[in-house]
C-alpha positions in Angstrom: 14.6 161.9 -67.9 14.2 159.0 -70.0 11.6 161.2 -72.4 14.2 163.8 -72.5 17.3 161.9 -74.4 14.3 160.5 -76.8 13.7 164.0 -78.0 17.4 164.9 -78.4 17.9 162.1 -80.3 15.2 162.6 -82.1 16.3 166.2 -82.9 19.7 164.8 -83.4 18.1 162.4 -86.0 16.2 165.3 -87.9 19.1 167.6 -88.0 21.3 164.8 -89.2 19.1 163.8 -91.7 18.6 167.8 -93.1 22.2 168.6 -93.0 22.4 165.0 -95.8 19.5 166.2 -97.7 20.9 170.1 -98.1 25.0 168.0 -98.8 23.3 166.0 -101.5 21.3 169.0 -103.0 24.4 171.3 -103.1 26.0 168.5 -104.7 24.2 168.2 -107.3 23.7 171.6 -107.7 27.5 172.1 -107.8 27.5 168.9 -110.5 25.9 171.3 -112.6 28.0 174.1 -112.8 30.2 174.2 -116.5 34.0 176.0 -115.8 34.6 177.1 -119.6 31.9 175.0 -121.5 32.7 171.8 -119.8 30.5 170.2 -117.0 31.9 170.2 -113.5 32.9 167.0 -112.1 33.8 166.1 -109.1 35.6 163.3 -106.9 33.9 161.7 -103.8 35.6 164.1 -101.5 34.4 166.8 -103.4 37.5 167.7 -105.7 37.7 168.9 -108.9 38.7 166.5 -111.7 40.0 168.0 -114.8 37.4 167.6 -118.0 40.8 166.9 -120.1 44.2 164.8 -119.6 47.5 166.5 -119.7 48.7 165.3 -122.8 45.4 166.1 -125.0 45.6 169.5 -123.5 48.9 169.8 -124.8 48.2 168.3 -128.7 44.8 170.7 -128.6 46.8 173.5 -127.7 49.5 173.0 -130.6 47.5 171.8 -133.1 45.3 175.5 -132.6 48.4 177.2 -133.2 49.8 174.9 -135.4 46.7 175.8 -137.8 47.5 179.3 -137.9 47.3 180.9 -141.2 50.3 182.4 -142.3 50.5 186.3 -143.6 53.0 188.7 -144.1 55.7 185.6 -144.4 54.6 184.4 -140.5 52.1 183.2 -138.9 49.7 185.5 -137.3 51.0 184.6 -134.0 53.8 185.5 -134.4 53.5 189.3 -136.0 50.5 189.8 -133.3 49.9 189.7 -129.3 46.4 190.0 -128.9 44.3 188.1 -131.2 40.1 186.4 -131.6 39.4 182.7 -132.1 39.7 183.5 -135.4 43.8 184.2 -135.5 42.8 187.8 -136.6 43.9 191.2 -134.5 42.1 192.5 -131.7 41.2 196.2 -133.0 41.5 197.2 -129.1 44.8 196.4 -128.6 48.2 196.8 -130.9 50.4 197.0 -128.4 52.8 193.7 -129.0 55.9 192.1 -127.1 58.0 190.2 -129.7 60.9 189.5 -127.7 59.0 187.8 -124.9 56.2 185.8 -126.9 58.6 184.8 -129.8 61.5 184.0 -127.5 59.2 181.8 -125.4 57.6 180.3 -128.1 60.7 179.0 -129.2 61.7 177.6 -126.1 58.0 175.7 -125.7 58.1 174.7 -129.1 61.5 173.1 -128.9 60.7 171.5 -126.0 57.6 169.9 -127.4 59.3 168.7 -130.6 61.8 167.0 -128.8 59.2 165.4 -126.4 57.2 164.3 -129.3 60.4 162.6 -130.9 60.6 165.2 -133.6 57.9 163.4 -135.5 55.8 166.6 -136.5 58.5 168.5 -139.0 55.7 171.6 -138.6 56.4 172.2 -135.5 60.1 173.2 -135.6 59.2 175.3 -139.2 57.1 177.5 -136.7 59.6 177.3 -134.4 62.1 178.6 -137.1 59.1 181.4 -138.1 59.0 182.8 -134.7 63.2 182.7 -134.9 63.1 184.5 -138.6 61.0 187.2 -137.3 63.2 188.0 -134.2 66.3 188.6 -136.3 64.6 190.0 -139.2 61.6 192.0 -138.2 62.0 193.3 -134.4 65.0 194.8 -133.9 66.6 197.8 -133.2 68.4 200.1 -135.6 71.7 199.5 -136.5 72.9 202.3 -135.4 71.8 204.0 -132.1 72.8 203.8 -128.3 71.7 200.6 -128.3 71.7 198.8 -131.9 71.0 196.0 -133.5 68.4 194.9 -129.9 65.5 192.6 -130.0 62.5 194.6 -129.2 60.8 193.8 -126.1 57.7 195.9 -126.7 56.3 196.9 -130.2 53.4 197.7 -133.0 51.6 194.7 -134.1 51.3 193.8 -138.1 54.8 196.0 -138.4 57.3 194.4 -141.0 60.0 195.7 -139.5 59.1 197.0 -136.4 59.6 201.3 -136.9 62.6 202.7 -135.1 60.7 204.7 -132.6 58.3 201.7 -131.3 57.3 201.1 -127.9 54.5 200.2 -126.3 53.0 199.0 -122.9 55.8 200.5 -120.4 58.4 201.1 -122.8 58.9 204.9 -124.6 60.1 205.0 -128.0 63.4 203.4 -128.6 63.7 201.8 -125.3 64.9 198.6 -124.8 64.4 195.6 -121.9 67.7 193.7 -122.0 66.2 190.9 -119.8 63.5 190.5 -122.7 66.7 190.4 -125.2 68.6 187.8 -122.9 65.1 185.3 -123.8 65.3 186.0 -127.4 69.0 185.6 -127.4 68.6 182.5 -125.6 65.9 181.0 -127.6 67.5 181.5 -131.1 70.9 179.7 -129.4 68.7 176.9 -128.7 67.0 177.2 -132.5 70.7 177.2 -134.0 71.0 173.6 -131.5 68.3 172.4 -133.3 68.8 173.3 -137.0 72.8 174.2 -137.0 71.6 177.3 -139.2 73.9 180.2 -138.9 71.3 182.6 -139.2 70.6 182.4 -135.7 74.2 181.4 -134.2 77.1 181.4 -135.8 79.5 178.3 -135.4 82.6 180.7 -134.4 80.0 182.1 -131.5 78.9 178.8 -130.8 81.9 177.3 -130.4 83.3 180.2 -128.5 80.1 180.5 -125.5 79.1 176.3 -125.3 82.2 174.1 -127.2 85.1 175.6 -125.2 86.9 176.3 -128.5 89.3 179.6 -129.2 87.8 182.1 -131.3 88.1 181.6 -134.6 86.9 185.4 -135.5 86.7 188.1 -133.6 83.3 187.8 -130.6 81.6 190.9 -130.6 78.1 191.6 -128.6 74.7 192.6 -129.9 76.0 196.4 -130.2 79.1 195.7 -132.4 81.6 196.1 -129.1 84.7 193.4 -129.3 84.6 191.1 -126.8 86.7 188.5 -126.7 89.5 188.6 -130.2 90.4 185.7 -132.4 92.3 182.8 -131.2 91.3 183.6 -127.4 89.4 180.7 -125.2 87.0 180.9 -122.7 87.5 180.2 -119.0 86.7 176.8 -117.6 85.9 174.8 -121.0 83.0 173.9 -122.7 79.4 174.1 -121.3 79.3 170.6 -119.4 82.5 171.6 -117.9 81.2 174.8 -116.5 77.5 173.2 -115.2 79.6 170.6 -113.3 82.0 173.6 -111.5 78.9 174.5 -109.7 78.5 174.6 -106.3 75.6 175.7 -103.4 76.5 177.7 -100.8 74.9 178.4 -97.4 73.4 181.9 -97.8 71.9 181.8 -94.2 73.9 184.4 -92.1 75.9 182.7 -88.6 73.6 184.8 -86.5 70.7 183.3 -87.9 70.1 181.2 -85.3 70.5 183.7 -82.3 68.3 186.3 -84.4 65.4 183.5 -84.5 65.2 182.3 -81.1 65.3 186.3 -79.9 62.6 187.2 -82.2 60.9 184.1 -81.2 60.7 185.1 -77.9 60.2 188.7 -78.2 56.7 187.6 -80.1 55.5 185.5 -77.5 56.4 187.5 -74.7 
C-alpha cells in the first residue's frame, strides 16, 4: 500500500514538473512572437501589455498625418480614401467617401486641438483643409432633386467631385443624408472654432445654438425656407434645450410577467 502512494506521488511529481517545463517553454515561445513589428510582451498572468502608451499613440498618429504633403490645394488625405505609406493613391482602389472621412476628421481633429490646449496652430489649418474641401469640392449640384448635398461616396483626386459620382453602394447622383448630417455637423463645430462664415453663418448660428430670431431668412441645404426672418426657435438657446432632457422608462409594464413566463417555459 505504502509502495503504491510512493509511485503516485512520484508520477504526480513528474507530471507536475512536465506540465512547468512545457508553461515555461510556451512562454517563451509566445515572448517571441512580434504583433505589427513590435515584440510581444506579456504581464505575469499572461496578458498582453501594449508596446506603446496612449498618449504617444495619439502624437505618432497626428504627427503622420500632420506630415502630409499637400496637392491639389489639400492634403492628400483629404482628396483620397485609400492611400500607401507613402501618402500616394492606391491604383486598386478610387472609390472615396468624403463626407464620412472629412466630417470625422474634423470632429477628431478638433478634439485633439482642444486637448492639446491649441498649441499646434497646424492642426486646426488641416482641420480647416478638410472643412474647405467639403464645401468647395464634394458637393452636389446646385440644381437637382437633391442640390447643393455633401457627397457621401465619390472619385478620389476629383476637384470637384463630377455630378454623376458614386461609388461603393451609392449609384450616380445618390446621396446618404446621415453621411451629410456628419459633415454638416463637423463644419458647425469648425465655424465654433474659427467664427468663419464660410462654414456657418452667424444668422444660422444664432438661429440653431444662440436662441436668437432670425435675422434672414433659414433655409436648408436644398434652398427650401425654413424658418423666415425675425422668427425664434422653440425652447432657447442650446444649453437650454440639453438641460429640458429627460429619460424615460422604455421597458413595457408587462415586462415583468413576460420574463418570469418565459423563464419558466425554458426551464420546464
Amino acid at each position: 500500500m505504502k509502495s503504491r502512494l510512493v509511485v503516485k506521488h512520484l508520477i504526480a511529481s513528474t507530471l507536475v514538473l512536465f506540465l512547468s517545463v512545457v508553461t515555461l517553454a510556451q512562454t517563451r515561445r509566445i515572448a517571441q512572437v512580434e504583433i505589427g513589428n513590435h515584440p510581444a510582451a506579456y504581464d505575469a498572468d499572461g496578458c498582453l501589455l501594449p508596446w506603446i502608451s496612449w498618449q504617444n499613440a495619439i502624437e505618432l498618429e497626428m504627427q503622420w498625418y500632420l506630415n502630409c504633403p499637400v496637392t491639389h490645394g489639400y492634403p492628400n488625405f483629404v482628396w483620397m480614401t485609400f492611400m500607401d505609406g507613402n501618402y500616394q493613391p492606391d491604383a486598386r482602389r478610387s472609390d472615396f467617401i468624403p463626407a464620412m472621412q472629412n466630417g470625422m476628421g474634423i470632429i477628431s481633429y478638433l478634439k485633439y486641438y482642444v486637448y492639446t490646449q491649441r498649441r499646434n496652430k497646424k492642426v486646426l489649418e488641416w482641420a480647416k483643409y478638410m472643412g474647405d474641401y467639403l464645401i468647395k469640392e464634394s458637393n452636389t449640384p446646385d440644381t437637382g432633386r437633391y442640390p447643393h448635398f455633401t457627397r457621401s461616396t465619390g472619385v478620389s483626386a476629383r476637384f470637384p467631385q463630377p455630378a454623376d459620382c458614386g461609388t461603393q453602394g451609392d449609384r450616380p447622383y445618390e446621396i446618404e443624408p446621415d453621411k451629410g448630417a456628419i459633415a454638416g455637423y463637423a463644419l458647425v463645430l469648425l465655424y465654433q472654432e474659427t467664427g468663419e462664415k464660410k462654414y456657418l453663418t452667424q444668422a444660422e448660428w444664432d438661429y440653431w445654438y444662440g436662441g436668437k430670431p432670425a435675422a434672414t431668412d433659414i433655409v436648408n441645404p436644398f434652398g427650401k425656407l425654413m424658418e423666415r426672418a425675425g422668427n425664434v426657435r422653440d425652447g432657447g438657446d442650446i444649453w437650454q434645450r440639453l438641460g429640458n432632457i429627460a429619460v424615460w422608462n422604455s421597458v413595457m409594464d408587462e415586462d415583468r410577467y413576460l420574463t418570469r413566463r418565459w423563464n419558466e417555459f425554458i426551464t420546464s
